[in-house]
C-alpha positions as a LaTeX table, in Angstrom:
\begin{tabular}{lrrr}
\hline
Residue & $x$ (\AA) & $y$ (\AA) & $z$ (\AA) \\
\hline
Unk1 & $-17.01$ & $-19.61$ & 0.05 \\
Unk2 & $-14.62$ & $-22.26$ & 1.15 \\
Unk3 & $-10.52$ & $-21.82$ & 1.38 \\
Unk4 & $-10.38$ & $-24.45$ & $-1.77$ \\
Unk5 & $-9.36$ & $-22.25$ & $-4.23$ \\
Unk6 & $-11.89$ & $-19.89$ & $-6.57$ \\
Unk7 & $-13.39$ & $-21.41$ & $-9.79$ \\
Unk8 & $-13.68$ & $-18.26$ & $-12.16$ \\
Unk9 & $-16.45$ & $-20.58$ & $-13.93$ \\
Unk10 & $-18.24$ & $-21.06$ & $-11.28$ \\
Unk11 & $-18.66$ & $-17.19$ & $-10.38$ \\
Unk12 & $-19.32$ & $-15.61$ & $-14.10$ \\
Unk13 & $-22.85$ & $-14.95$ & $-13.97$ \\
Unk14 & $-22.38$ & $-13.06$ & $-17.40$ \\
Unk15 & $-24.53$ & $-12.85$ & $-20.30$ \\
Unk16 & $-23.59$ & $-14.89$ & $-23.31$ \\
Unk17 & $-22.88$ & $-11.04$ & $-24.94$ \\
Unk18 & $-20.68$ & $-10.62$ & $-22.38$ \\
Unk19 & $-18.72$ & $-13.65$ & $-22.56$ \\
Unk20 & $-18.17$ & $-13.14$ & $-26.37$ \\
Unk21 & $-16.07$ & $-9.80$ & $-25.32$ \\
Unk22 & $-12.48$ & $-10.19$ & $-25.68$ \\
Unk23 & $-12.22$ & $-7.34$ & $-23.26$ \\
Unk24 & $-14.39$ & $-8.45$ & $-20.42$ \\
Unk25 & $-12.38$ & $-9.75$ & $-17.30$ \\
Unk26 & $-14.60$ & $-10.99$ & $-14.58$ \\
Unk27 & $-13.03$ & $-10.04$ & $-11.08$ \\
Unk28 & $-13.32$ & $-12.77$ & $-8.24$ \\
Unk29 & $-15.72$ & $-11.67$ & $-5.10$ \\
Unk30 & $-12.81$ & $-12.18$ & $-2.88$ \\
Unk31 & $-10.76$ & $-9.12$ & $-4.87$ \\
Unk32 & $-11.62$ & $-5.53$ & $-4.16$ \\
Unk33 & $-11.92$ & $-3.50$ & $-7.18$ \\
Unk34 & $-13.36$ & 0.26 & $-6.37$ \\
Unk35 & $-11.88$ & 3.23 & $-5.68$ \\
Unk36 & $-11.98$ & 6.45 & $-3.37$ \\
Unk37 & $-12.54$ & 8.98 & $-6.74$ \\
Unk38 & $-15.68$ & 6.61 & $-6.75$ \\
Unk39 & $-17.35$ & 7.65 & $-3.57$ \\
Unk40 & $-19.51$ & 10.68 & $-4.00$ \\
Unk41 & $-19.71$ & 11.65 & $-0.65$ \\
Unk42 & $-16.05$ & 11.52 & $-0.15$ \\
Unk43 & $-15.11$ & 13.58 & $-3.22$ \\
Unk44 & $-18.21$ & 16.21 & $-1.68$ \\
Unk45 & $-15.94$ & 15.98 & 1.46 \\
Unk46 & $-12.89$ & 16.91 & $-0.07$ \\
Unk47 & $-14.30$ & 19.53 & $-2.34$ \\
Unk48 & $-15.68$ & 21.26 & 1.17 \\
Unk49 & $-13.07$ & 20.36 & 4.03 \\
Unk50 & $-11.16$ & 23.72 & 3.82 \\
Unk51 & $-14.11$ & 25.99 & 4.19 \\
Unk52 & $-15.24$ & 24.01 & 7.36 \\
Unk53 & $-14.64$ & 25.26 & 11.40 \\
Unk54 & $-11.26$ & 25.68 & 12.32 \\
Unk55 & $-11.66$ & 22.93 & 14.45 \\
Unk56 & $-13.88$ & 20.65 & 12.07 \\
Unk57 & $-11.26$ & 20.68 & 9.34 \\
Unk58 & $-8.57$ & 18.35 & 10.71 \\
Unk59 & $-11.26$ & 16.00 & 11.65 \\
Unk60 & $-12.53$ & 15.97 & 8.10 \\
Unk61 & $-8.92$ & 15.63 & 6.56 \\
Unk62 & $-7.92$ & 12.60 & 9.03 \\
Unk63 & $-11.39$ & 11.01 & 7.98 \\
Unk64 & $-10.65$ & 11.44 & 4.21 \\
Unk65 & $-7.67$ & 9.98 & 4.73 \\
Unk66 & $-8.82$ & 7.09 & 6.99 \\
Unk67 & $-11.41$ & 5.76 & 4.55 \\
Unk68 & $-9.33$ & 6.51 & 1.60 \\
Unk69 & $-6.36$ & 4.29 & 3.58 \\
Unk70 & $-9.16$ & 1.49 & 3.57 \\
Unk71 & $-9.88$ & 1.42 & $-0.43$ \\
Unk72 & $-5.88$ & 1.50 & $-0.57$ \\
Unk73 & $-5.83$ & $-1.51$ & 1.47 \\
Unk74 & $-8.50$ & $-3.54$ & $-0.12$ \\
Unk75 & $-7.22$ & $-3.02$ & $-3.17$ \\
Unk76 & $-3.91$ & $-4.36$ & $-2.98$ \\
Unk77 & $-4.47$ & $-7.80$ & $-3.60$ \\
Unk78 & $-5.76$ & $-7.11$ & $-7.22$ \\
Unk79 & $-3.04$ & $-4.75$ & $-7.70$ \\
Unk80 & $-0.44$ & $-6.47$ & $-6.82$ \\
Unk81 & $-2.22$ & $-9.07$ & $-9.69$ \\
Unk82 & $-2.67$ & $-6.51$ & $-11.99$ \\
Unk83 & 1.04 & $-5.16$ & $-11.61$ \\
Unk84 & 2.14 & $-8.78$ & $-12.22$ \\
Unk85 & 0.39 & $-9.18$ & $-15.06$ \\
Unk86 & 1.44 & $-6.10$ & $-16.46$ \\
Unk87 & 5.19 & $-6.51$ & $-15.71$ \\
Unk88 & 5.14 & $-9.99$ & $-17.14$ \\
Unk89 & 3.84 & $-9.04$ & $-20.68$ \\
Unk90 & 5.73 & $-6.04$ & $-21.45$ \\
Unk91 & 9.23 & $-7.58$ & $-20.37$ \\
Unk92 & 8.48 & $-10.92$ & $-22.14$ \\
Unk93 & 6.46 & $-9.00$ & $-25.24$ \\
Unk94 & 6.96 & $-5.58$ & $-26.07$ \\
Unk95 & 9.98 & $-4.99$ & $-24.64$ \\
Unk96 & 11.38 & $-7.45$ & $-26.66$ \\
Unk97 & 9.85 & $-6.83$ & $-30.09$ \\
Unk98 & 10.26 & $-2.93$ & $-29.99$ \\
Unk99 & 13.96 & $-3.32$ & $-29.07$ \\
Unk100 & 14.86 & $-5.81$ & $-32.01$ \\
Unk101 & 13.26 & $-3.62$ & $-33.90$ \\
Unk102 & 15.53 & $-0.36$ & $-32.84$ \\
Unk103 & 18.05 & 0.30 & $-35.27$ \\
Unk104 & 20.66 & 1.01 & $-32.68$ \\
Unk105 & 20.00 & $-2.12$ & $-30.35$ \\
Unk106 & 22.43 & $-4.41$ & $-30.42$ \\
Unk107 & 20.99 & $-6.98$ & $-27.91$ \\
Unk108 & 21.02 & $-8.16$ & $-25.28$ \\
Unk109 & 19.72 & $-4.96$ & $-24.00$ \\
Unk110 & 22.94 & $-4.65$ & $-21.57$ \\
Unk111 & 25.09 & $-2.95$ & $-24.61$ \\
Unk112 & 22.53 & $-0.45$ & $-25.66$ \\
Unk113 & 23.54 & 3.35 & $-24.54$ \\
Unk114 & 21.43 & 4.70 & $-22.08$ \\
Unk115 & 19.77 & 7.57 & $-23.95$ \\
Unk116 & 19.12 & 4.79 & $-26.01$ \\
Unk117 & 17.46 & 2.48 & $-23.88$ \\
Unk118 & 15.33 & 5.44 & $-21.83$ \\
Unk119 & 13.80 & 5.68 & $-25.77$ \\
Unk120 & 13.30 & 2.09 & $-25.73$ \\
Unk121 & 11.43 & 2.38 & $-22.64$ \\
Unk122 & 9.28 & 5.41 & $-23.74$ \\
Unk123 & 8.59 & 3.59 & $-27.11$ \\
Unk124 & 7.17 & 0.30 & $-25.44$ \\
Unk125 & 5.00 & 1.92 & $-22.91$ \\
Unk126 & 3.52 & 3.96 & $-25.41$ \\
Unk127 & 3.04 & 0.09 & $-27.47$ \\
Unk128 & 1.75 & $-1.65$ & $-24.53$ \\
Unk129 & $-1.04$ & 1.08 & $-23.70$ \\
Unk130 & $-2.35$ & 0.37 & $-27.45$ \\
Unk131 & $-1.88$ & $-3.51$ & $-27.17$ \\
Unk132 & $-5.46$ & $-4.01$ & $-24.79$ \\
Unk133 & $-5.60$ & $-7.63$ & $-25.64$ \\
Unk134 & $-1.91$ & $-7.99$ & $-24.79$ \\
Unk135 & $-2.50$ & $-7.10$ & $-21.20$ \\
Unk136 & $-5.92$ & $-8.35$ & $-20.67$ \\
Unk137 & $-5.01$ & $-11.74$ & $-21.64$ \\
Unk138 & $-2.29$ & $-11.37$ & $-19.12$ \\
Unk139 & $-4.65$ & $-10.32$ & $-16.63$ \\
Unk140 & $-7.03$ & $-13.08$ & $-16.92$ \\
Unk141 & $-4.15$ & $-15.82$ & $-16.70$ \\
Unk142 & $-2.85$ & $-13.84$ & $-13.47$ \\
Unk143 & $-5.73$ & $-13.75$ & $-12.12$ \\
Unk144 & $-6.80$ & $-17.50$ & $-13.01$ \\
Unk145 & $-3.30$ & $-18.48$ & $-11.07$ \\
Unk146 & $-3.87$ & $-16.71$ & $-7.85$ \\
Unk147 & $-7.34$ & $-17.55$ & $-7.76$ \\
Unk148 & $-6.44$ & $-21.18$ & $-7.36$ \\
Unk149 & $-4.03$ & $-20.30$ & $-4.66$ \\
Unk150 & $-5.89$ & $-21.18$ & $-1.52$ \\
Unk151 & $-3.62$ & $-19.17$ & 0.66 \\
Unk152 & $-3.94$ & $-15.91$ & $-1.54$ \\
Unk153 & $-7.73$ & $-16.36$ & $-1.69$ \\
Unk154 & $-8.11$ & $-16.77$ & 2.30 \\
Unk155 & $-6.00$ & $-13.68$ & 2.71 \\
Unk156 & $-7.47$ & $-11.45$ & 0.63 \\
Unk157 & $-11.11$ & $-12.24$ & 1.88 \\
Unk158 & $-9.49$ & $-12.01$ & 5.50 \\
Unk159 & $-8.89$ & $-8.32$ & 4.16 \\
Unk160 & $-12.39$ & $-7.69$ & 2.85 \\
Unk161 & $-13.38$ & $-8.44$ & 6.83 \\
Unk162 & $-11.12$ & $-6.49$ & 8.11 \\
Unk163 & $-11.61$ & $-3.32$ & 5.52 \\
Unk164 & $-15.33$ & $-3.70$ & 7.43 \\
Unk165 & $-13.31$ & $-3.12$ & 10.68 \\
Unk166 & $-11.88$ & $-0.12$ & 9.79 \\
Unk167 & $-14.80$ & 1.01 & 7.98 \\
Unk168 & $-16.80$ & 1.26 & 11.37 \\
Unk169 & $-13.77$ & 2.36 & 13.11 \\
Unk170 & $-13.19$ & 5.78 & 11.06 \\
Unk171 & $-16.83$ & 6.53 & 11.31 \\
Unk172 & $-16.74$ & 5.83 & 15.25 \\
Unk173 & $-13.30$ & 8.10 & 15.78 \\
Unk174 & $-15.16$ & 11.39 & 13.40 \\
Unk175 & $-18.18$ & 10.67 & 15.84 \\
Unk176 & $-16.72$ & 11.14 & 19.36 \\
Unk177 & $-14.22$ & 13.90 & 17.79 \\
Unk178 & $-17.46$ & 16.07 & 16.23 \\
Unk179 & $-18.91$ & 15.51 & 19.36 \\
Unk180 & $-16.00$ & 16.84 & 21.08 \\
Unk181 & $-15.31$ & 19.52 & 19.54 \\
Unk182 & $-18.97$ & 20.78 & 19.14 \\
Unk183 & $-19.64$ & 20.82 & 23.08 \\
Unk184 & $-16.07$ & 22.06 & 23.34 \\
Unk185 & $-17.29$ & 24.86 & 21.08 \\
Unk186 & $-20.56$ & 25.52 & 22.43 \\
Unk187 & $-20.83$ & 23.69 & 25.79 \\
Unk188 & $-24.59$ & 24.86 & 26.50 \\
Unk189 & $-25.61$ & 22.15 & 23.40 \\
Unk190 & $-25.03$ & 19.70 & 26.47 \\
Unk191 & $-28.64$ & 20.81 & 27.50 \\
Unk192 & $-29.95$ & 18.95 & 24.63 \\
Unk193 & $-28.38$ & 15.57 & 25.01 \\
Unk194 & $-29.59$ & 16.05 & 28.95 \\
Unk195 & $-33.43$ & 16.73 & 28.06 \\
Unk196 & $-33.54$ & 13.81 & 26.02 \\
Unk197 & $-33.89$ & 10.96 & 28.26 \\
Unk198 & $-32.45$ & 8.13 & 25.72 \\
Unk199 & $-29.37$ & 10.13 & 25.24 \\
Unk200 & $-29.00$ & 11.04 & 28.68 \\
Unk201 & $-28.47$ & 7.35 & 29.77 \\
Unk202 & $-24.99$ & 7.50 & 28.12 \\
Unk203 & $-23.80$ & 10.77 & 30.08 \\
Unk204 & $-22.10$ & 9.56 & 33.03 \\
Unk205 & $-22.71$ & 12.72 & 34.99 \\
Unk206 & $-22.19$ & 11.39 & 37.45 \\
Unk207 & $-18.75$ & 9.52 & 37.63 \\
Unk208 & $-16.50$ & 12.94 & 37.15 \\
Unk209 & $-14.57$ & 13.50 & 40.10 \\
Unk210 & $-13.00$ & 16.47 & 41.60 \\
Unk211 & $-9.71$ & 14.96 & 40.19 \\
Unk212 & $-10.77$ & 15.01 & 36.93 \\
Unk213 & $-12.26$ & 17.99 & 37.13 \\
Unk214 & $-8.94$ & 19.70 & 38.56 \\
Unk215 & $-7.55$ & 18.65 & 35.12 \\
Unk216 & $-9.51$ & 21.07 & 33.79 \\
Unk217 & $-8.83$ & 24.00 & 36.02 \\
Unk218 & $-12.58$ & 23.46 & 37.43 \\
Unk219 & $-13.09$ & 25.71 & 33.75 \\
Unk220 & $-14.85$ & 23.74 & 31.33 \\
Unk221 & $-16.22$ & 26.57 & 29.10 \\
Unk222 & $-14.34$ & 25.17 & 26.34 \\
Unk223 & $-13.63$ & 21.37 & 27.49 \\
Unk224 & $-16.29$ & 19.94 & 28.22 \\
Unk225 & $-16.18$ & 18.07 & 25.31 \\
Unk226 & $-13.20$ & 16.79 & 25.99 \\
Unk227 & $-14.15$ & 15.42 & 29.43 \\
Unk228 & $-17.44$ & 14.06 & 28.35 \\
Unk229 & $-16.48$ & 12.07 & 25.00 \\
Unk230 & $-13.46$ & 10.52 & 27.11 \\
Unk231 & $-16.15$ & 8.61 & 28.93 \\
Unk232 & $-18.68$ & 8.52 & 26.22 \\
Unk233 & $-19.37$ & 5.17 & 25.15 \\
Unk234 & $-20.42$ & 4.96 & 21.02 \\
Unk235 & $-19.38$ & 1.40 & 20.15 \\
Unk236 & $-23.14$ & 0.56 & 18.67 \\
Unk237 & $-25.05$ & 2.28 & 15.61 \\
Unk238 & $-27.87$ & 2.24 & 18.11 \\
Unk239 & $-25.70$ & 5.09 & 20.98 \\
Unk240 & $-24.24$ & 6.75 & 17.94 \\
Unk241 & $-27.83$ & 7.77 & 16.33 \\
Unk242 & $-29.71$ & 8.43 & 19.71 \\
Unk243 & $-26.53$ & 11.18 & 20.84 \\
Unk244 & $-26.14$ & 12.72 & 17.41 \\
Unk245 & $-30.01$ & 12.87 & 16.86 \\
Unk246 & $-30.10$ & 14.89 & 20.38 \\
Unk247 & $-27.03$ & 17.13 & 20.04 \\
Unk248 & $-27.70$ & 18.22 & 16.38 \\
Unk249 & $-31.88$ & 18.10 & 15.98 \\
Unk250 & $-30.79$ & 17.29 & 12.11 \\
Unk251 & $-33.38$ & 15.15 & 10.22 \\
Unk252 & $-31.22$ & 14.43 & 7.54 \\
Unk253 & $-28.55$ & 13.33 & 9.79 \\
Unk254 & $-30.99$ & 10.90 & 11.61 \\
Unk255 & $-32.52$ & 10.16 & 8.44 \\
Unk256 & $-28.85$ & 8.40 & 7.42 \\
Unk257 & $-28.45$ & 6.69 & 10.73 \\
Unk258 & $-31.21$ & 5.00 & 10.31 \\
Unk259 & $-30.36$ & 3.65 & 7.00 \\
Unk260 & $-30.27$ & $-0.24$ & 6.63 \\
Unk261 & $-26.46$ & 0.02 & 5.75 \\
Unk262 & $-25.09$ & 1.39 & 8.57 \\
Unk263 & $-27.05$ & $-1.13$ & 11.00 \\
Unk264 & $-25.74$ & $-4.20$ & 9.40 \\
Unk265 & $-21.88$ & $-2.91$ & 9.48 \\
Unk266 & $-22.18$ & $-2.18$ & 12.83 \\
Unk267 & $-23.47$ & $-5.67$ & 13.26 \\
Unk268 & $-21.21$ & $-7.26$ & 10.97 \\
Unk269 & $-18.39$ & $-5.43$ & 13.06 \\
Unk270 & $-19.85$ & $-6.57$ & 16.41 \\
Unk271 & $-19.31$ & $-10.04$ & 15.10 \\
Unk272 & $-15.88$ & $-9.84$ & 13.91 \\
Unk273 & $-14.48$ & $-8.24$ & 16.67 \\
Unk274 & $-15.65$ & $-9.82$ & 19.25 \\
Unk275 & $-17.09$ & $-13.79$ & 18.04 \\
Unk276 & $-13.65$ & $-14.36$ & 15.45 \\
Unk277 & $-16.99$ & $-13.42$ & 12.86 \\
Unk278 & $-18.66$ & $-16.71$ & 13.89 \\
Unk279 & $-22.63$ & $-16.21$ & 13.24 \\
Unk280 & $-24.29$ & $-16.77$ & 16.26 \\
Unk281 & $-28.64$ & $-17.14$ & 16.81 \\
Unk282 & $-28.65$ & $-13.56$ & 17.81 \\
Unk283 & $-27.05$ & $-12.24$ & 14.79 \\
Unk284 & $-29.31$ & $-14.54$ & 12.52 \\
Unk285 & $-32.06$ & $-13.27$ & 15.14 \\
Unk286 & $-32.12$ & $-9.48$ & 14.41 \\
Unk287 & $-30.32$ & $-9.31$ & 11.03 \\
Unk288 & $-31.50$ & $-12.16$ & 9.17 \\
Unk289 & $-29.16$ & $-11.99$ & 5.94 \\
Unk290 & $-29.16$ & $-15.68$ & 5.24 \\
Unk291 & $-26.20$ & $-16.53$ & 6.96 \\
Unk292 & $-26.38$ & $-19.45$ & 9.21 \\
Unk293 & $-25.34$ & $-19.98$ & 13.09 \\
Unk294 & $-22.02$ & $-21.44$ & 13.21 \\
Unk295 & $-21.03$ & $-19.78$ & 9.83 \\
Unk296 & $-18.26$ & $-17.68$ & 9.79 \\
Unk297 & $-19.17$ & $-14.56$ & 8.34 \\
Unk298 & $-17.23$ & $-13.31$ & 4.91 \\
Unk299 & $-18.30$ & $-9.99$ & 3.79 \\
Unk300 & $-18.05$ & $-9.52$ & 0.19 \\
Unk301 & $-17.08$ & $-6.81$ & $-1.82$ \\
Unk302 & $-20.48$ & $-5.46$ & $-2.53$ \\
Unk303 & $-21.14$ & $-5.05$ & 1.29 \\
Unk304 & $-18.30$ & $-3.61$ & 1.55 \\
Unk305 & $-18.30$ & $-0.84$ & $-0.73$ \\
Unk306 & $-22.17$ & $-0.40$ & 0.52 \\
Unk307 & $-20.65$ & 0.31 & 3.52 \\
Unk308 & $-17.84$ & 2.60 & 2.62 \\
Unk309 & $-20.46$ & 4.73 & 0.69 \\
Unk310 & $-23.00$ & 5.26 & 3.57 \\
Unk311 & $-19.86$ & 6.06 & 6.12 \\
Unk312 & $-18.63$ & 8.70 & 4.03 \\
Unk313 & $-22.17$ & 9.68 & 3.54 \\
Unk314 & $-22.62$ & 9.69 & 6.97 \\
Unk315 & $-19.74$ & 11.51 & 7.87 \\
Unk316 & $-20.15$ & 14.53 & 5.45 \\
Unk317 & $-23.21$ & 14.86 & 6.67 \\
Unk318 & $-22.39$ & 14.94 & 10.32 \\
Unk319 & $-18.93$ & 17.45 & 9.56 \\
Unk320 & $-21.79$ & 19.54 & 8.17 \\
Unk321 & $-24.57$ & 19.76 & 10.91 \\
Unk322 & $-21.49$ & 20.55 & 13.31 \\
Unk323 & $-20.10$ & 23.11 & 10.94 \\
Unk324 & $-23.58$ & 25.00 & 11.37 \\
Unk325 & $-23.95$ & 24.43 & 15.26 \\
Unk326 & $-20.30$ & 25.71 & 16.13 \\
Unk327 & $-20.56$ & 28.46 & 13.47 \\
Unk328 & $-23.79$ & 29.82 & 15.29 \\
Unk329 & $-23.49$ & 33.38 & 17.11 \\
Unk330 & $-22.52$ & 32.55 & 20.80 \\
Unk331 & $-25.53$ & 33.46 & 23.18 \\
Unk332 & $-27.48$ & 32.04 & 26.12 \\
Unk333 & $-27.89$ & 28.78 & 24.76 \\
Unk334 & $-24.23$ & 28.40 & 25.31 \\
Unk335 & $-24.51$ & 28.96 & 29.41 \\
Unk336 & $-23.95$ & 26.06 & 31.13 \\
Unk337 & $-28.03$ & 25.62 & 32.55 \\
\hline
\end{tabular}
């Protein structure tokens, strides 16, 4: 999609049922329309957070409110439309008809008491939420404006990358703090990550000095966490799954790391962050989604919300498997072997 401005036309791809509809507004791929109460996992998330490890809670409120944050975000551009659109017709419509109609008006509105004018007020919002093709036909010339606005159009897909961003970056802060505070918790579950010789490339064992250990007390019964996740490095789907899958030994966490989803935001994120989102032959190389080297990558709202879904998914699973390991009955496993 170019900066040129957004032909609604061009982007239907309705049925001819669908265009007959009065009611149907078609929303351009550039505006984000879901919402957090939409997201399964999330509302699962919420539902559970307060019955979750002292120490697992917090980390499952700052997520909820980290990915929630994000559909805020994304959906302010078709807000702020929809808020526009809404304004305009019930000061230049309603407004105006219900108050020549009130038998104690006297307009202008200015010379109205203010009792008076709060049941004005009442009386045309409960008008304007019965007038649907009032406001929709508002909505469809506000949106027809700003989606000829090349500057509002380049912003608000510059938002849809950046939502992306954020996506991976909640999901890469709950990682390194579950991780944390499960080792933390039960320091022996280090023995795991250490037998597994994929996962054990990413423990730098051997770069803790007697410095940072002094920080410590030379006690890390209940920091080792701490110490280790400071130097963990989790920037890449690929770390991320081979740790978790070695701490936790849960196949239904694994089984969502390895999802299709999670690899391509990861990939997508890699690309923004560090190429300004420019496609380059390795990207087309290993993920192969059509787009073409030299391209600058857009992510649309579908991807987006694809992404969003598996995170939370993600995440609720992993604030579970954690749950269980901390919650377990301290015993030998726990000494440091």
């Amino acid at each position: 999609m170019t900066d040129q401005g957004y032909d609604p036309e061009a982007k239907r791809g309705i049925d001819a049922e669908a265009e007959e509809d009065d009611d149907y507004i078609v929303i351009p791929d550039f505006l984000f329309e879901s919402a957090p109460e939409n997201n399964v996992s999330l509302q699962e998330l919420g539902a559970i957070a307060g019955s979750l490890d002292d120490r697992l809670e917090p980390l499952a409120r700052a997520f909820l409110h980290n990915l929630e944050s994000v559909y805020e975000l994304l959906s302010l551009p078709l807000g702020l439309i929809f808020q526009t659109s809404s304004g305009a017709w019930l000061v230049s419509n309603v407004f105006m008809s219900v108050g020549r109609d009130h038998p104690k008006s006297e307009f202008p509105v200015m010379r109205m008491k203010k009792s008076e004018f709060k049941e004005l007020v009442v009386r045309t919002a409960e008008k304007s939420r019965d007038n649907v093709d009032g406001v929709a036909s508002f909505v469809r010339m506000n949106l027809t404006e700003f989606s000829g606005r090349p500057e509002f159009v380049s912003a608000s897909q510059e938002l849809l990358n950046q939502g992306l961003v954020l996506t991976w970056a909640s999901l890469e802060v709950l990682v390194g703090d579950a991780v944390c505070e499960t080792l933390n918790a039960r320091p022996g579950l280090v023995a795991r990550i250490l037998d597994d010789p994929s996962a054990k490339r990413f423990v730098p064992s051997s770069k803790f000095s007697l410095e940072q250990l002094g920080d410590f007390g030379f006690d890390l019964s209940s920091s080792l966490g701490t110490l280790l996740t400071g130097t963990l490095n989790m920037g890449s789907i690929r770390k991320i799954k081979v740790i978790l899958t070695a701490l936790f030994k849960s196949p239904e966490l694994k089984a969502i790391l390895q999802s299709k989803k999670l690899y391509l935001l990861g990939e997508r994120r890699h690309l923004l962050v560090h190429r300004r989102g420019v496609v380059d032959a390795k990207y087309v190389k290993i993920v192969g989604d059509g787009r073409a080297e030299g391209e600058r990558l857009q992510v649309d709202k579908q991807e987006l919300e694809g992404a969003l879904e598996e995170v939370a998914a993600c995440g609720l699973r992993l604030l579970r498997v954690a749950h269980e390991e901390i919650s377990c009955s301290r015993g030998s496993a726990d000494a440091f072997q």
